[in-house]
PDBQT receptor file of N, H, CA, C and O in Angstrom, charges set to zero:
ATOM      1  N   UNK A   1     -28.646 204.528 112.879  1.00  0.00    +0.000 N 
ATOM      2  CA  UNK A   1     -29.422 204.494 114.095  1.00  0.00    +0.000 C 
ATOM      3  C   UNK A   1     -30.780 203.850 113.863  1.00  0.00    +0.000 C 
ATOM      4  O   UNK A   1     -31.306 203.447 114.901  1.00  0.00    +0.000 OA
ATOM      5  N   UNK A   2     -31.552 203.636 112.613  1.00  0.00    +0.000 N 
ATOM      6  H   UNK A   2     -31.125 203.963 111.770  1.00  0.00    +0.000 HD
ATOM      7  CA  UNK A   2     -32.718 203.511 112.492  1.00  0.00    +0.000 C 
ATOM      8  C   UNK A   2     -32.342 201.496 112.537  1.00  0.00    +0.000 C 
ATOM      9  O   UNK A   2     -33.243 200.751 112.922  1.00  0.00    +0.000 OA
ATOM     10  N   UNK A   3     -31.549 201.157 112.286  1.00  0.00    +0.000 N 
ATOM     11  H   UNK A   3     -30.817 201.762 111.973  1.00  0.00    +0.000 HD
ATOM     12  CA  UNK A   3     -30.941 200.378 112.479  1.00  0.00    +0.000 C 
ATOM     13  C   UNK A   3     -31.081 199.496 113.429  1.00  0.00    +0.000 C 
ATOM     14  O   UNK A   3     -31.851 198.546 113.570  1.00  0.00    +0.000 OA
ATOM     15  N   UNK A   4     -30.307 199.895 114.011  1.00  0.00    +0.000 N 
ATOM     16  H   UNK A   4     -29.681 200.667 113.896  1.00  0.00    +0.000 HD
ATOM     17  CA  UNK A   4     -30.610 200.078 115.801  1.00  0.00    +0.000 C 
ATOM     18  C   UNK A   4     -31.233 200.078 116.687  1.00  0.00    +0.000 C 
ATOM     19  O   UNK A   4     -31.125 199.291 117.627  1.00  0.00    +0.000 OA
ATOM     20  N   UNK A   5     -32.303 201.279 116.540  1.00  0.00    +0.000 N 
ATOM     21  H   UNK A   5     -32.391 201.919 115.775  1.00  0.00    +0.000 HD
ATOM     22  CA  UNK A   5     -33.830 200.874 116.795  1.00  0.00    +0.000 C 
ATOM     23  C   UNK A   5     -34.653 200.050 116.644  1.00  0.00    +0.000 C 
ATOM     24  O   UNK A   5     -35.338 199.553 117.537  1.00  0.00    +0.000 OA
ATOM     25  N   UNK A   6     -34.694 199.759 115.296  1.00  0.00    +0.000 N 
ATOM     26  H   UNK A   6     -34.137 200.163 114.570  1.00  0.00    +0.000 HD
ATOM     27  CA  UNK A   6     -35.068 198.431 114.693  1.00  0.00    +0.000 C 
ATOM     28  C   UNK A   6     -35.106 197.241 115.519  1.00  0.00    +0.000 C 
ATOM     29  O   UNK A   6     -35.981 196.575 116.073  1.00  0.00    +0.000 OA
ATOM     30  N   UNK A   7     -33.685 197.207 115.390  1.00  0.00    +0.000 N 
ATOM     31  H   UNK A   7     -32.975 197.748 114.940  1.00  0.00    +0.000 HD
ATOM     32  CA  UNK A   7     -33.566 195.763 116.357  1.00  0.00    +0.000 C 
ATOM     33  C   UNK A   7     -33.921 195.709 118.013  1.00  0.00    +0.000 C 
ATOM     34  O   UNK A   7     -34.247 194.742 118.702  1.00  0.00    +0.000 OA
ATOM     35  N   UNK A   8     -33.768 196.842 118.303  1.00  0.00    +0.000 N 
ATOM     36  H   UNK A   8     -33.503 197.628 117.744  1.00  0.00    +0.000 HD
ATOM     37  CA  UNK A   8     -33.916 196.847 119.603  1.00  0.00    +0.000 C 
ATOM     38  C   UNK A   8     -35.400 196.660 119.994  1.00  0.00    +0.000 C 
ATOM     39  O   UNK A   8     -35.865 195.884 120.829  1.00  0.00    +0.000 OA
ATOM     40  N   UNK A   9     -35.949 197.428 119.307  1.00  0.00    +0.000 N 
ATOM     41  H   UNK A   9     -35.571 198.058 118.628  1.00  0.00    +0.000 HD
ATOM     42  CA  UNK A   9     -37.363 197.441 119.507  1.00  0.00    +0.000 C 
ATOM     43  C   UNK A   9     -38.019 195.890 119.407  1.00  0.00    +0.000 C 
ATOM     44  O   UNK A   9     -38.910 195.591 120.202  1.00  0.00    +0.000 OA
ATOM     45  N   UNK A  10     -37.579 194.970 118.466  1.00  0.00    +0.000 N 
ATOM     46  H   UNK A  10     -36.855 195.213 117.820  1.00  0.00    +0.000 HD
ATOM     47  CA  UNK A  10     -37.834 193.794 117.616  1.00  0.00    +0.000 C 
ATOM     48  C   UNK A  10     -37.660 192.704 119.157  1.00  0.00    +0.000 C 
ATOM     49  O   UNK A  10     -38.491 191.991 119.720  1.00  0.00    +0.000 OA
ATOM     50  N   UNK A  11     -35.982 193.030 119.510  1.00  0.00    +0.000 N 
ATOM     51  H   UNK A  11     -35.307 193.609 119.053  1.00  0.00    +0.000 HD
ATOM     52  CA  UNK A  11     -35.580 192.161 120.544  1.00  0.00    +0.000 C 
ATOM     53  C   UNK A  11     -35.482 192.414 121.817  1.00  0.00    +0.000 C 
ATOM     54  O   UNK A  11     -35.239 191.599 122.706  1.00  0.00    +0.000 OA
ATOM     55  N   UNK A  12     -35.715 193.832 121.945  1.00  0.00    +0.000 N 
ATOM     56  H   UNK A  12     -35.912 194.495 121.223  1.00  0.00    +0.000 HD
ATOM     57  CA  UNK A  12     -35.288 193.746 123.646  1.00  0.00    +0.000 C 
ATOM     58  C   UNK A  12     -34.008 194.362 123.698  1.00  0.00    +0.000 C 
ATOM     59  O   UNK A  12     -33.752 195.085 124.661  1.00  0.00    +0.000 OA
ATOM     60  N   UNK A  13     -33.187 194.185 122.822  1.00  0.00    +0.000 N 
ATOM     61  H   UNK A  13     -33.395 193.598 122.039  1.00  0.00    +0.000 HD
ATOM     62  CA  UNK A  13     -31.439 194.618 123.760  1.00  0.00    +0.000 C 
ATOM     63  C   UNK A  13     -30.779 194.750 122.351  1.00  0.00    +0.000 C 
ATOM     64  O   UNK A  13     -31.130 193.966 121.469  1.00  0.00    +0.000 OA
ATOM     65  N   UNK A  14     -30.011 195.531 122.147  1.00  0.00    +0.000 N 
ATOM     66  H   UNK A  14     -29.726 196.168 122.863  1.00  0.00    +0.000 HD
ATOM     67  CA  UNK A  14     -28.851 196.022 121.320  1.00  0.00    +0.000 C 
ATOM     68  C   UNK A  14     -27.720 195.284 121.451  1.00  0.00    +0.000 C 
ATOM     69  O   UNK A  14     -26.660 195.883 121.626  1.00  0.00    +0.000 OA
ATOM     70  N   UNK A  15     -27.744 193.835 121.387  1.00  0.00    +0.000 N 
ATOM     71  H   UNK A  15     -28.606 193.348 121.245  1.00  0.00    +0.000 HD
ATOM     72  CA  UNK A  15     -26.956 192.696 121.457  1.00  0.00    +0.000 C 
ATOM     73  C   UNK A  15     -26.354 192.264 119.963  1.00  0.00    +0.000 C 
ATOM     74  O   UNK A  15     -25.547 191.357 120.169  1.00  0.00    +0.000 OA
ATOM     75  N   UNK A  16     -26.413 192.487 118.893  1.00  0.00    +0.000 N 
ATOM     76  H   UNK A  16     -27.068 193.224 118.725  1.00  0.00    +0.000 HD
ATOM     77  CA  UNK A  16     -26.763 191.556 117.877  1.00  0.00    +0.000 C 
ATOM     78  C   UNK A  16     -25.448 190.831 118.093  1.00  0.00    +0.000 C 
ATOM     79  O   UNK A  16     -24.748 191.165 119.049  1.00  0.00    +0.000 OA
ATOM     80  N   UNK A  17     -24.947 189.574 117.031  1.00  0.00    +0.000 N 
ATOM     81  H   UNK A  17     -25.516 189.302 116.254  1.00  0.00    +0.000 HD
ATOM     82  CA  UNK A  17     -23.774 188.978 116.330  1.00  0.00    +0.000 C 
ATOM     83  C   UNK A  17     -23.319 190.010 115.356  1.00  0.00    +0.000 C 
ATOM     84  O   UNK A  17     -23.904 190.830 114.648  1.00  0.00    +0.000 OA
ATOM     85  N   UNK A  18     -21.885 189.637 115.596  1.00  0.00    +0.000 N 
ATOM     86  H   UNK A  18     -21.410 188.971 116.171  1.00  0.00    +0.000 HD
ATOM     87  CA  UNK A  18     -21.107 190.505 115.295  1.00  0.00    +0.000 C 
ATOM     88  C   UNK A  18     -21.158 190.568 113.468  1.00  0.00    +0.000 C 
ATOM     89  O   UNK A  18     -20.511 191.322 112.742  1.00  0.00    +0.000 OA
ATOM     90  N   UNK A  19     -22.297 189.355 113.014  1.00  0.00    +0.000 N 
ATOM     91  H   UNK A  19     -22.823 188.743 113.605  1.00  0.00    +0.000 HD
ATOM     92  CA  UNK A  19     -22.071 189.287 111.561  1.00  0.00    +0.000 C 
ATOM     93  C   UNK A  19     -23.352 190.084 111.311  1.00  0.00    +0.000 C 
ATOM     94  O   UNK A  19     -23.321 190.671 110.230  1.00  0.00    +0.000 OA
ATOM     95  N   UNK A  20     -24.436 190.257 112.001  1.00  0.00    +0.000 N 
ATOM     96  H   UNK A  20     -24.461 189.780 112.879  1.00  0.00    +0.000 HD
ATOM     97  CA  UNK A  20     -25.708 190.095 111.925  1.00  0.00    +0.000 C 
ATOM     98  C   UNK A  20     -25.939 191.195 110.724  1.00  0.00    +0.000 C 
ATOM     99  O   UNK A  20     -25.147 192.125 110.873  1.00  0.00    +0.000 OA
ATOM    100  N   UNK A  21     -26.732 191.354 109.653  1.00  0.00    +0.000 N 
ATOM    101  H   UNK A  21     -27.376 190.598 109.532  1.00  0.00    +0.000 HD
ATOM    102  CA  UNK A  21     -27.331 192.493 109.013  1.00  0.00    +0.000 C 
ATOM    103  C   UNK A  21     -28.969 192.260 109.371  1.00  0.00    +0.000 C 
ATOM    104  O   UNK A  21     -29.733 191.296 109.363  1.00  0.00    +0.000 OA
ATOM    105  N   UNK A  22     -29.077 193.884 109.731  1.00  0.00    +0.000 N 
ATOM    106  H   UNK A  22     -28.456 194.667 109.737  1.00  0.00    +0.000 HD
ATOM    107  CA  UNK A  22     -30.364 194.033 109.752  1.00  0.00    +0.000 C 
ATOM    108  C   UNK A  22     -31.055 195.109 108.061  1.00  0.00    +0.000 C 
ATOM    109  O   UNK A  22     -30.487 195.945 107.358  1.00  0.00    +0.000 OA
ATOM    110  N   UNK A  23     -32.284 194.586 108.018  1.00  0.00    +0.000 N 
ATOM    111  H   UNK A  23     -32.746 193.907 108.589  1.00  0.00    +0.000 HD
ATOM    112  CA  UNK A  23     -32.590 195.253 106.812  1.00  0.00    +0.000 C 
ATOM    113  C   UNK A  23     -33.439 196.273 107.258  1.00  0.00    +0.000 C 
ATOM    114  O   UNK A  23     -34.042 196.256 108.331  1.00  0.00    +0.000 OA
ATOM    115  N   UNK A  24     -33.477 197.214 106.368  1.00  0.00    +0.000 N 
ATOM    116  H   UNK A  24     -32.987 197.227 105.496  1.00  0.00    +0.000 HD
ATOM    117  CA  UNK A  24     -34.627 197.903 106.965  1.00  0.00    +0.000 C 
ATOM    118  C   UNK A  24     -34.586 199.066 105.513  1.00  0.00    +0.000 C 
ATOM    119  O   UNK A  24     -33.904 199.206 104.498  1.00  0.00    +0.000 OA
ATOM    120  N   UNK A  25     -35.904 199.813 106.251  1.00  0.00    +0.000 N 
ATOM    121  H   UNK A  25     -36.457 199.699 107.076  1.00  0.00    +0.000 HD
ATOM    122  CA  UNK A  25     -36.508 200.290 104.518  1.00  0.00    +0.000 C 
ATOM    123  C   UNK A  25     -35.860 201.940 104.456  1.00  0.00    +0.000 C 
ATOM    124  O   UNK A  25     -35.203 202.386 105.396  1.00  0.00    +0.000 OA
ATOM    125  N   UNK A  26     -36.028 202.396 103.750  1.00  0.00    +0.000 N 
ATOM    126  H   UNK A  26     -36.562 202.033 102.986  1.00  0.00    +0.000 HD
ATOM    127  CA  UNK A  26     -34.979 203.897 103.340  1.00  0.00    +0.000 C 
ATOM    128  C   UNK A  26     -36.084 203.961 102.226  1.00  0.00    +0.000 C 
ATOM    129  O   UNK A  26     -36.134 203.090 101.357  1.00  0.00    +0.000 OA
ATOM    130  N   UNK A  27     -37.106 205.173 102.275  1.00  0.00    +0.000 N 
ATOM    131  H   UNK A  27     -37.066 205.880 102.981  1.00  0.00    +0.000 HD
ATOM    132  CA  UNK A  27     -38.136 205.153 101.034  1.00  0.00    +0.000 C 
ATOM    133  C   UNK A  27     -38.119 204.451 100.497  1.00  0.00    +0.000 C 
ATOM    134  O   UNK A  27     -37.491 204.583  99.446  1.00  0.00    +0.000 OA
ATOM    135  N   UNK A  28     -38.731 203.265 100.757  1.00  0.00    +0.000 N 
ATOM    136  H   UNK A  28     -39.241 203.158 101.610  1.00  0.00    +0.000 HD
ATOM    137  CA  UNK A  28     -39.468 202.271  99.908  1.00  0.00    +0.000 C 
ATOM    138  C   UNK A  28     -38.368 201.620  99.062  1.00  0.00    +0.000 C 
ATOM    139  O   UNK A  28     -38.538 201.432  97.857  1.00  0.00    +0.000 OA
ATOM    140  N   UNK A  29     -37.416 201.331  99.597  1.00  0.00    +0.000 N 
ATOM    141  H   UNK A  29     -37.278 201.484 100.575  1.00  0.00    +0.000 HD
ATOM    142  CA  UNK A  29     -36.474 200.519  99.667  1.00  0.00    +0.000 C 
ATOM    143  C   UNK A  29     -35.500 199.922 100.565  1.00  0.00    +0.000 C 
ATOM    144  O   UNK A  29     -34.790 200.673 101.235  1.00  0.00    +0.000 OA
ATOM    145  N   UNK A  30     -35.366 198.497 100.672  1.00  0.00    +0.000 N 
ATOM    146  H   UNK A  30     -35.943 197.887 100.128  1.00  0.00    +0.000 HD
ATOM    147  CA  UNK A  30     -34.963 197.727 101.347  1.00  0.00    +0.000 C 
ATOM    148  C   UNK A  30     -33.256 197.361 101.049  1.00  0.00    +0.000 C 
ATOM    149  O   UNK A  30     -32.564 196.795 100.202  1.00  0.00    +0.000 OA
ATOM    150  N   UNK A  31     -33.103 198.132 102.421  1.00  0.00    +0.000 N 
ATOM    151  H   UNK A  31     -33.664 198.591 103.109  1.00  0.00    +0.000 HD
ATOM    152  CA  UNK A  31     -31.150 198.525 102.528  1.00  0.00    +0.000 C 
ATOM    153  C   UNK A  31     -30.937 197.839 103.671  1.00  0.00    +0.000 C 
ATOM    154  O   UNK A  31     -31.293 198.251 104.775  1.00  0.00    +0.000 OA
ATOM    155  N   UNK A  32     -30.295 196.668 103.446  1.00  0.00    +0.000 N 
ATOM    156  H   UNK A  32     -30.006 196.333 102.549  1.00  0.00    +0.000 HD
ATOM    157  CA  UNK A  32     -28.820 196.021 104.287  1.00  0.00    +0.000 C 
ATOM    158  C   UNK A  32     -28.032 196.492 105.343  1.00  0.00    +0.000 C 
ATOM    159  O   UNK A  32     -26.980 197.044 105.021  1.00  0.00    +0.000 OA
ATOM    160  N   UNK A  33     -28.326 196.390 106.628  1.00  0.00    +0.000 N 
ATOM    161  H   UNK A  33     -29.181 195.941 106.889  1.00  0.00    +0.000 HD
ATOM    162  CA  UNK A  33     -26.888 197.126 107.296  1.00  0.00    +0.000 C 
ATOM    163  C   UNK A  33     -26.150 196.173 107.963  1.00  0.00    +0.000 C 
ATOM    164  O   UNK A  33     -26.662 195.220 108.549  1.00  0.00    +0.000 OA
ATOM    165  N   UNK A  34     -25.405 196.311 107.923  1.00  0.00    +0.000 N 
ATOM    166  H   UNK A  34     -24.989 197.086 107.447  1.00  0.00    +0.000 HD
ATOM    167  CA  UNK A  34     -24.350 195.102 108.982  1.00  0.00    +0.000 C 
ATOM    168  C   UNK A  34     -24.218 195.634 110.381  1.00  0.00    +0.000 C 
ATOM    169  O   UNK A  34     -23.080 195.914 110.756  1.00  0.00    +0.000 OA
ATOM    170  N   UNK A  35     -25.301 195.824 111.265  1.00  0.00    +0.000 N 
ATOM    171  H   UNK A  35     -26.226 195.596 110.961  1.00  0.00    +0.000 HD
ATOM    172  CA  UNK A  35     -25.428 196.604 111.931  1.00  0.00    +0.000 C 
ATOM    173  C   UNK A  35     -24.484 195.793 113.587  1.00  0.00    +0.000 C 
ATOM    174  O   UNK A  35     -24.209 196.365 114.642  1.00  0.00    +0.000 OA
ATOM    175  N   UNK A  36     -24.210 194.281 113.163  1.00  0.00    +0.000 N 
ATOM    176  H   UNK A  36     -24.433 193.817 112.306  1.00  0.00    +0.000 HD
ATOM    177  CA  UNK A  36     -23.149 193.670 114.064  1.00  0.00    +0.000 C 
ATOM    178  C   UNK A  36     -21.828 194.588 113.739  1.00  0.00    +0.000 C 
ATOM    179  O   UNK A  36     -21.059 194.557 114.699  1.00  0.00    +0.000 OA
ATOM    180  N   UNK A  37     -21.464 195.202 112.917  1.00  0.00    +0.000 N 
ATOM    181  H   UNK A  37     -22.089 195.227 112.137  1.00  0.00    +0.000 HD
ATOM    182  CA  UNK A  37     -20.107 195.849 112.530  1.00  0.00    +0.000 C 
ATOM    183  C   UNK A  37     -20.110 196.767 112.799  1.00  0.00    +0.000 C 
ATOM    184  O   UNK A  37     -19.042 197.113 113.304  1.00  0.00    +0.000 OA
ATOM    185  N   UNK A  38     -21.123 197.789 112.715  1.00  0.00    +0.000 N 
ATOM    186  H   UNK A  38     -21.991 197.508 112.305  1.00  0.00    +0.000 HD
ATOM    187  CA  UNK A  38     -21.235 198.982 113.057  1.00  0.00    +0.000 C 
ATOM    188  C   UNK A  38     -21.213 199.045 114.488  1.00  0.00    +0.000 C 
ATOM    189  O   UNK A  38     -20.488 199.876 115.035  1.00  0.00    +0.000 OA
ATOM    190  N   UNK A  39     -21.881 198.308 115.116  1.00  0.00    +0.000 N 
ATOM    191  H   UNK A  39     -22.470 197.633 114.672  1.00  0.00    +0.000 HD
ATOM    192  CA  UNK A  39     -22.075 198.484 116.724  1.00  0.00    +0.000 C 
ATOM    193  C   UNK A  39     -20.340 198.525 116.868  1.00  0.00    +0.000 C 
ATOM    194  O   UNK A  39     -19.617 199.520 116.916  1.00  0.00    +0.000 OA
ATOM    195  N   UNK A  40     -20.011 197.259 116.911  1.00  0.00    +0.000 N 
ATOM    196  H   UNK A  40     -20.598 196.451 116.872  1.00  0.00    +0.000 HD
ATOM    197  CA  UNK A  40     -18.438 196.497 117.221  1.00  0.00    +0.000 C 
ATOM    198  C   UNK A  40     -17.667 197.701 117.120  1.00  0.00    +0.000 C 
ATOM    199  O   UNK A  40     -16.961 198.013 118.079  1.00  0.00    +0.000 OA
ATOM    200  N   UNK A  41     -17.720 198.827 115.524  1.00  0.00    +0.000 N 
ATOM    201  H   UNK A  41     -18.294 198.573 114.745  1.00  0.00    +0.000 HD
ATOM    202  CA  UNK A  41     -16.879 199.801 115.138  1.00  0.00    +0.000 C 
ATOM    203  C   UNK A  41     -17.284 201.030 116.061  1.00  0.00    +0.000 C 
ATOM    204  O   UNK A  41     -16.392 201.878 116.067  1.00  0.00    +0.000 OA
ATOM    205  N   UNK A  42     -18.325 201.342 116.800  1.00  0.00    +0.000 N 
ATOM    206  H   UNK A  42     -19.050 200.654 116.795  1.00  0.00    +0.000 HD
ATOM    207  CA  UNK A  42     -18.568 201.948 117.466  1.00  0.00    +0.000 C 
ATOM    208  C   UNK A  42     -18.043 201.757 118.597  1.00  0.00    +0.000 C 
ATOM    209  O   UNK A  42     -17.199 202.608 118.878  1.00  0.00    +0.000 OA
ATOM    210  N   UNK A  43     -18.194 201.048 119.286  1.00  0.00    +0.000 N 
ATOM    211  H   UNK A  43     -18.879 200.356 119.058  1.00  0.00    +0.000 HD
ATOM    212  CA  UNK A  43     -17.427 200.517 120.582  1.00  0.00    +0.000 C 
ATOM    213  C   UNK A  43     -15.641 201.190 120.305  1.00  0.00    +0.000 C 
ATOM    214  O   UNK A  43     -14.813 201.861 120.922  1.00  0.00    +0.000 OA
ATOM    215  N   UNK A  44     -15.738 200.701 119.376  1.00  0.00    +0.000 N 
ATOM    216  H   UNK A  44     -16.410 200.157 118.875  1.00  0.00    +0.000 HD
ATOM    217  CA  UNK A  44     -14.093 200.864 119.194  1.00  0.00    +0.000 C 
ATOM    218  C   UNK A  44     -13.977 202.536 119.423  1.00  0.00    +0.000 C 
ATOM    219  O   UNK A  44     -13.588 202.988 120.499  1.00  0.00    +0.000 OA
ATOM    220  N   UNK A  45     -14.254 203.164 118.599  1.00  0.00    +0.000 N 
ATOM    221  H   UNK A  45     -14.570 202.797 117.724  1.00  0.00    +0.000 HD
ATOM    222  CA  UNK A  45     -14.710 204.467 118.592  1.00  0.00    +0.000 C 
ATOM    223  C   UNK A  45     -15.335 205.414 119.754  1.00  0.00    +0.000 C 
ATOM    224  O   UNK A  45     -15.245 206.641 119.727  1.00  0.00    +0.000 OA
ATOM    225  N   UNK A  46     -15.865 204.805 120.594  1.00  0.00    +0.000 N 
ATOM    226  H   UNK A  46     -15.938 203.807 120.616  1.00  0.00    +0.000 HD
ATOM    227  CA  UNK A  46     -16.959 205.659 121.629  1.00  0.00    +0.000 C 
ATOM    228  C   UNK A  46     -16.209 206.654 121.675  1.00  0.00    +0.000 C 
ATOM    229  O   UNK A  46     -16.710 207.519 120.957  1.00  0.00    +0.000 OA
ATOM    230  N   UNK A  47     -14.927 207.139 122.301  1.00  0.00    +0.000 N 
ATOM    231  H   UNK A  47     -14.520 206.436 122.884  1.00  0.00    +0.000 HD
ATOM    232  CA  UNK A  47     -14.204 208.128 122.695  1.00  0.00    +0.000 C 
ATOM    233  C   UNK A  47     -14.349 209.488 121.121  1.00  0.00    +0.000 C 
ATOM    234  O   UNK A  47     -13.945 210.651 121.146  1.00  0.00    +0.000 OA
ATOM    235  N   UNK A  48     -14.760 209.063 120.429  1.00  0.00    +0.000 N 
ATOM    236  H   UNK A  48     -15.088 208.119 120.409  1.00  0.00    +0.000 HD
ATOM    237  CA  UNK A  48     -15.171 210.276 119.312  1.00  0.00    +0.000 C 
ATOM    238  C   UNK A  48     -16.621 210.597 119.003  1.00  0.00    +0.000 C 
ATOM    239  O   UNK A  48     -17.153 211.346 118.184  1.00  0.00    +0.000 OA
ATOM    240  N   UNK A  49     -17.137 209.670 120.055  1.00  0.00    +0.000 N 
ATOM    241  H   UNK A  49     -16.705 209.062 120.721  1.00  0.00    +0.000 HD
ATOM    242  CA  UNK A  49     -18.904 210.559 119.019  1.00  0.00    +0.000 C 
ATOM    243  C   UNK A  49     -19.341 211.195 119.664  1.00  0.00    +0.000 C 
ATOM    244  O   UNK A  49     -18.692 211.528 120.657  1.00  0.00    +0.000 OA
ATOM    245  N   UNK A  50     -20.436 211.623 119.500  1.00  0.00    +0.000 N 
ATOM    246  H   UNK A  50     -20.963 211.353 118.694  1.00  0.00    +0.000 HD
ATOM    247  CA  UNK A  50     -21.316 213.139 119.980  1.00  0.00    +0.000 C 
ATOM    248  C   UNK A  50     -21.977 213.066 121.142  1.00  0.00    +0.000 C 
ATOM    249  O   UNK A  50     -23.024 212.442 120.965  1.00  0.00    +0.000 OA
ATOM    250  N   UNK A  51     -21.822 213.476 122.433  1.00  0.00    +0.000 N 
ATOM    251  H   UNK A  51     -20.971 213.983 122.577  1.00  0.00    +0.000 HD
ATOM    252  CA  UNK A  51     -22.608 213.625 123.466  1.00  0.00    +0.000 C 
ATOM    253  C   UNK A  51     -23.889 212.904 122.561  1.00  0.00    +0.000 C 
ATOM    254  O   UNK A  51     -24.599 211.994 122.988  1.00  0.00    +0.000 OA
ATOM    255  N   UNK A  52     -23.975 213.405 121.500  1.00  0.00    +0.000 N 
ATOM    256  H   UNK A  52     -23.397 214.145 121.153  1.00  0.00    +0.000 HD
ATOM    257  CA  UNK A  52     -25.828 213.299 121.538  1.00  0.00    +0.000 C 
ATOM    258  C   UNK A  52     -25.984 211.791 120.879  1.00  0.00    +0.000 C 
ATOM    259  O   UNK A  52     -26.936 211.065 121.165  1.00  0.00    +0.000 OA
ATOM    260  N   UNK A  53     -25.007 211.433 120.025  1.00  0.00    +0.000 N 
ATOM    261  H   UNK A  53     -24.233 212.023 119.793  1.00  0.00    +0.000 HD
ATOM    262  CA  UNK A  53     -25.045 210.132 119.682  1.00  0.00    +0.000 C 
ATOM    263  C   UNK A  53     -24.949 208.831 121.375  1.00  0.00    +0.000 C 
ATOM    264  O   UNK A  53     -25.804 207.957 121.517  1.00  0.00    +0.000 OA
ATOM    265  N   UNK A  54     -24.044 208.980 122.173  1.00  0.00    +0.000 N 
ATOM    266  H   UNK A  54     -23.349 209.690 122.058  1.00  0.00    +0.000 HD
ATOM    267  CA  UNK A  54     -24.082 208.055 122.743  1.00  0.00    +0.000 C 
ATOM    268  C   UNK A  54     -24.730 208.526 123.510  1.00  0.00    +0.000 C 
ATOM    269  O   UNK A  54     -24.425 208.015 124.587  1.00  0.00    +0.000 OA
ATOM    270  N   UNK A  55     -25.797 209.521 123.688  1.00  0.00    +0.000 N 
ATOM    271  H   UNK A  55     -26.045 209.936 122.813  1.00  0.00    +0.000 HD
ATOM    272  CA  UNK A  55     -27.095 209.578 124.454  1.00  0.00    +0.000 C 
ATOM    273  C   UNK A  55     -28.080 208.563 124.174  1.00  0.00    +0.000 C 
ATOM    274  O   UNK A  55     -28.665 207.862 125.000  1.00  0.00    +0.000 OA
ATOM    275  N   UNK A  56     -28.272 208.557 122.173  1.00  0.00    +0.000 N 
ATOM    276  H   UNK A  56     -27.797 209.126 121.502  1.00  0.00    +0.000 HD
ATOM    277  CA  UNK A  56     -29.336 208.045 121.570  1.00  0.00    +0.000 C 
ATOM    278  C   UNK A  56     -28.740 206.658 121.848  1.00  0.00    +0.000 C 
ATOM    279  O   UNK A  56     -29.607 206.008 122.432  1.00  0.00    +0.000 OA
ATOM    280  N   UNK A  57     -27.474 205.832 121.654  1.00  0.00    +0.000 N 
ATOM    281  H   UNK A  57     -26.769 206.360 121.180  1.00  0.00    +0.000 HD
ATOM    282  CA  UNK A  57     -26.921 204.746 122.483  1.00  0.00    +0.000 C 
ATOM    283  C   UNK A  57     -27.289 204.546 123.497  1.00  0.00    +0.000 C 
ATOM    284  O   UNK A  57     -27.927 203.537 123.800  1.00  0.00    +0.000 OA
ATOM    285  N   UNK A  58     -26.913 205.649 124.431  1.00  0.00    +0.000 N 
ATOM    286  H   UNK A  58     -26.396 206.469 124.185  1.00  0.00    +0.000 HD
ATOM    287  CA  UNK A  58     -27.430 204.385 125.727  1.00  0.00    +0.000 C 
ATOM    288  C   UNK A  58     -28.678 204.200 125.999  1.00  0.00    +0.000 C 
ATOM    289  O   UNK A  58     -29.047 203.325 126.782  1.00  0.00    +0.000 OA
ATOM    290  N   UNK A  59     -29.595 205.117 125.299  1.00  0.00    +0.000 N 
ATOM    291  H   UNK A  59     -29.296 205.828 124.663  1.00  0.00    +0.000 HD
ATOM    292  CA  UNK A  59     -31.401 205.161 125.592  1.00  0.00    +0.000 C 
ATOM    293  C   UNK A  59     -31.896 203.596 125.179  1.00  0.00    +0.000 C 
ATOM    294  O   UNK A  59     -32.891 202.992 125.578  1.00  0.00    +0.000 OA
ATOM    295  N   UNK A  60     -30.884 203.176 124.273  1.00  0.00    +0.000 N 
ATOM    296  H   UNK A  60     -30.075 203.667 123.949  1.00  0.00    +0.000 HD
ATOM    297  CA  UNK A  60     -31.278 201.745 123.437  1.00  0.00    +0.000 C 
ATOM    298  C   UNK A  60     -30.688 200.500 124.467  1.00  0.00    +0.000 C 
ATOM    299  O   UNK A  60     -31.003 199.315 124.353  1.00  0.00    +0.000 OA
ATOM    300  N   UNK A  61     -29.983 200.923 125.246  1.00  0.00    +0.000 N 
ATOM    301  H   UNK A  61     -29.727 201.885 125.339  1.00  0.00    +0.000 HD
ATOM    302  CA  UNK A  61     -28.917 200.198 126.054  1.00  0.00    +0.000 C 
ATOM    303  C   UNK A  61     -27.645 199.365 125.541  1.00  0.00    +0.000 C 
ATOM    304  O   UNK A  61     -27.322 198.216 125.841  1.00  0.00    +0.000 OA
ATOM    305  N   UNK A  62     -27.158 200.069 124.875  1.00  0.00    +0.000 N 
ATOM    306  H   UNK A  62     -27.420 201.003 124.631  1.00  0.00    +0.000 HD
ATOM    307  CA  UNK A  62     -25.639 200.319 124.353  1.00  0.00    +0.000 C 
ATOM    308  C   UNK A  62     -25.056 199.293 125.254  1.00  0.00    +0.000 C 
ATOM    309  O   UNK A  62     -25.169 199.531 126.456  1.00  0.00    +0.000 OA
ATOM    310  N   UNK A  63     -24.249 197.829 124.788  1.00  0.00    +0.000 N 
ATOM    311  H   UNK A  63     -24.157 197.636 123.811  1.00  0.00    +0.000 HD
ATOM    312  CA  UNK A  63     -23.242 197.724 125.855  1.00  0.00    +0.000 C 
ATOM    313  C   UNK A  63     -21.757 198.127 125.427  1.00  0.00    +0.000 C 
ATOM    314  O   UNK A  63     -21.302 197.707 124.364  1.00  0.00    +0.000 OA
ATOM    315  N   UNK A  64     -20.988 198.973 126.296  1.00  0.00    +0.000 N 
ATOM    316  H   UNK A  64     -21.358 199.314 127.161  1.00  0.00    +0.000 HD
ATOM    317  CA  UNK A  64     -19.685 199.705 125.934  1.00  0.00    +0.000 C 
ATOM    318  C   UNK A  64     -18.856 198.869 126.183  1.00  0.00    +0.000 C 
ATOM    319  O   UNK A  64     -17.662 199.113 126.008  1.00  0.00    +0.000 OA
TER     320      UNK A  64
């Protein structure tokens, strides 16, 4: 999710390419996410996550 935020905040919209990695820091270290895959695998998925997860989704504007 921090992920996520990241980008959203950066761009405006929770759009990325489906290849895209975003980096971002984890204590003072700089970790990789493929956060185009994760979204994509999410989508696939919506029907299993947590009320509270696709809350924090759509606050970012999630497209399903």
């Amino acid at each position: 999710m921090r992920a996520a935020r990241q980008f959203h905040d950066r761009e405006g919209h929770l759009r990325p390419a489906r290849k895209h990695i975003e980096r971002v820091d984890v204590d003072g270290v700089e970790v990789d996410i493929k956060l185009g895959t994760f979204l994509d695998n999410t989508r696939r998925r919506a029907d299993k996550l947590t009320p509270e997860r696709r809350t924090e989704l759509d606050q970012l504007d999630m497209r399903w």
